[in-house]
C-alpha positions in Angstrom: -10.0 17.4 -2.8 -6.5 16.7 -0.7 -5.1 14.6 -3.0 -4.8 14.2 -6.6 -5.9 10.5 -7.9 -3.1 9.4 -10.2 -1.7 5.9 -11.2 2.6 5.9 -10.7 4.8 3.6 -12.0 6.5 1.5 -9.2 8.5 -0.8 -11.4 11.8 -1.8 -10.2 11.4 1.1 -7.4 12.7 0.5 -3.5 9.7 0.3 -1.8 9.9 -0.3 2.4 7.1 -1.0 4.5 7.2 -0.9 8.2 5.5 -3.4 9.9 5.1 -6.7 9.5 1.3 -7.6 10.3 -2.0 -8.6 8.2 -2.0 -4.4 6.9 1.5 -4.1 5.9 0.9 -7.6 4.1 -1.9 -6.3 2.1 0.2 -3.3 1.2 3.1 -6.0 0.4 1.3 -7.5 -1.9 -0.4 -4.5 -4.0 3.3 -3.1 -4.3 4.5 -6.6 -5.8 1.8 -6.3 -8.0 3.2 -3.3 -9.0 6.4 -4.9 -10.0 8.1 -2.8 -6.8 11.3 -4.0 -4.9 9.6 -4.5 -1.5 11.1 -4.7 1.7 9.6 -5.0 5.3 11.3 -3.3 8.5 9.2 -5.3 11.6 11.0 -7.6 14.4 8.3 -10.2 13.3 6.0 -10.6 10.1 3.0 -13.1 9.1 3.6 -16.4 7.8 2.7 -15.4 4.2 5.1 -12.8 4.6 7.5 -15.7 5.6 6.9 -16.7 2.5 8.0 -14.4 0.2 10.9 -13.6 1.8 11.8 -17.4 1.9 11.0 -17.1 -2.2 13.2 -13.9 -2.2 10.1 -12.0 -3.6 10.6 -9.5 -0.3 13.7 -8.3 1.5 13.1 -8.9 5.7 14.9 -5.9 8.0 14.4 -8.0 11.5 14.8 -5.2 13.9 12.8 -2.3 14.8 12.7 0.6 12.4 15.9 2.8 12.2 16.5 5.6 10.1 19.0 4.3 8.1 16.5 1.4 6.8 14.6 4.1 4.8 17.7 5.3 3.0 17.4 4.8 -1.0 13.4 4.5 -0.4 11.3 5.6 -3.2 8.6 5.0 -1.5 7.5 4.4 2.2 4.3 2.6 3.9 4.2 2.9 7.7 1.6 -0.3 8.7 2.7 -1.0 12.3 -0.3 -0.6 15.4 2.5 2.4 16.9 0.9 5.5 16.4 4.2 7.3 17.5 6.6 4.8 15.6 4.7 6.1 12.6 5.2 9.5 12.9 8.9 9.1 13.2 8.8 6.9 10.0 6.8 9.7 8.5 9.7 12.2 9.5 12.7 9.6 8.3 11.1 9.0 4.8 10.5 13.1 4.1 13.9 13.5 4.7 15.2 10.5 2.6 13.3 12.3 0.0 10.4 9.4 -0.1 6.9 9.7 -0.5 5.2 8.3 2.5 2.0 6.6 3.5 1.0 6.6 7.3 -1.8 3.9 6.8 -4.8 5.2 8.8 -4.1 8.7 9.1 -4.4 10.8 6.1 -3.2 13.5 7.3 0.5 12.6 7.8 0.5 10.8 4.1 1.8 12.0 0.9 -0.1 9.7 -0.5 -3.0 7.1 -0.3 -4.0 3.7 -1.2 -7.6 3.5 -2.9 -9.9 0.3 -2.8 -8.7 -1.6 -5.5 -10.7 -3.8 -7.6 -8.8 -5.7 -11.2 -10.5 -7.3 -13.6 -9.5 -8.2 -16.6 -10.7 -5.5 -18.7 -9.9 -2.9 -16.2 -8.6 -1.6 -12.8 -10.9 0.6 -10.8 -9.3 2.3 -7.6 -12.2 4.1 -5.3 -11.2 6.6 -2.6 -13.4 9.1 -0.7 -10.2 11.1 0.0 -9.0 9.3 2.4 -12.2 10.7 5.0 -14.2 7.1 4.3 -11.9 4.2 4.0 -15.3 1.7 4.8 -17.1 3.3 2.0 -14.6 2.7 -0.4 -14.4 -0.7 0.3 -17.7 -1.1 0.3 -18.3 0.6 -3.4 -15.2 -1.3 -4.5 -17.5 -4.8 -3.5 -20.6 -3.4 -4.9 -18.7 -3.1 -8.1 -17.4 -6.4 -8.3 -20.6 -8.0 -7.3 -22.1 -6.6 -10.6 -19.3 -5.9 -12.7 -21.2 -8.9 -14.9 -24.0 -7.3 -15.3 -22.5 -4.1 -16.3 -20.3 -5.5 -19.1 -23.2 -7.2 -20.3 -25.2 -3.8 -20.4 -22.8 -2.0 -22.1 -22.7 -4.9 -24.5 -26.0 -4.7 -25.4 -25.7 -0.6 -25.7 
């Protein structure tokens, strides 16, 4: 096991993400679920993204990453296609003292991001230590698909 599964508390913490694409919005929107202060580094981001900038729910950087952008980071997602820009992001956010996620590659991440499934009785995060991202998912689904029939199982137990 490379990494340890634990649950962290990202209230009112500076999170940045680098990129500005369909991955680093899906990561935008687990860390505002998370009651984070988000902010994206990317010279262009989606139109949902747009969105919650427009709304003031996400601080935009519109240039490409510098190292002075990950300063006061808590924590740090690198979600651009670059695989060299993330490296360097990876090197910024050590030494800004920041945990930091390369998505895709493992083995330059402090952390990881399991498959996430919420329901209203619980939140159930899958990961296969980062080796099987697709199986993750795909558990996560299965779960969800019969989440039902579960509860009504273990209500009849």
């Amino acid at each position: 096991m490379k990494f340890y599964p634990i649950a962290v508390n990202l209230n009112n913490k500076n999170a940045v993400v680098v990129g500005g694409g369909a991955v680093a919005q899906r990561k935008i929107l687990s860390l505002l679920c998370a009651r984070a202060r988000v902010t994206t580094v990317s010279l262009t981001i989606t139109g949902e993204l747009k969105k919650l900038v427009k709304s003031n729910k996400v601080a935009w950087i519109r240039h490409a990453v510098r190292e002075a952008d990950l300063k006061g980071a808590d924590l740090v997602i690198a979600a651009t296609s670059d695989r060299d820009v993330n490296k360097v992001v990876r090197k910024w956010a050590r030494k800004a003292g920041a945990l930091v996620n390369v998505v895709d590659d493992r083995l330059l991440s402090d952390f990881i991001s399991p498959a996430i499934l919420k329901k209203e009785q619980a939140i159930i995060a899958v990961y296969t230590d980062g080796k099987e991202p697709e199986l993750s998912r795909d558990l996560k689904d299965y779960l969800k698909e019969h989440w039902d029939g579960f509860l009504s199982y273990r209500h009849r137990s």
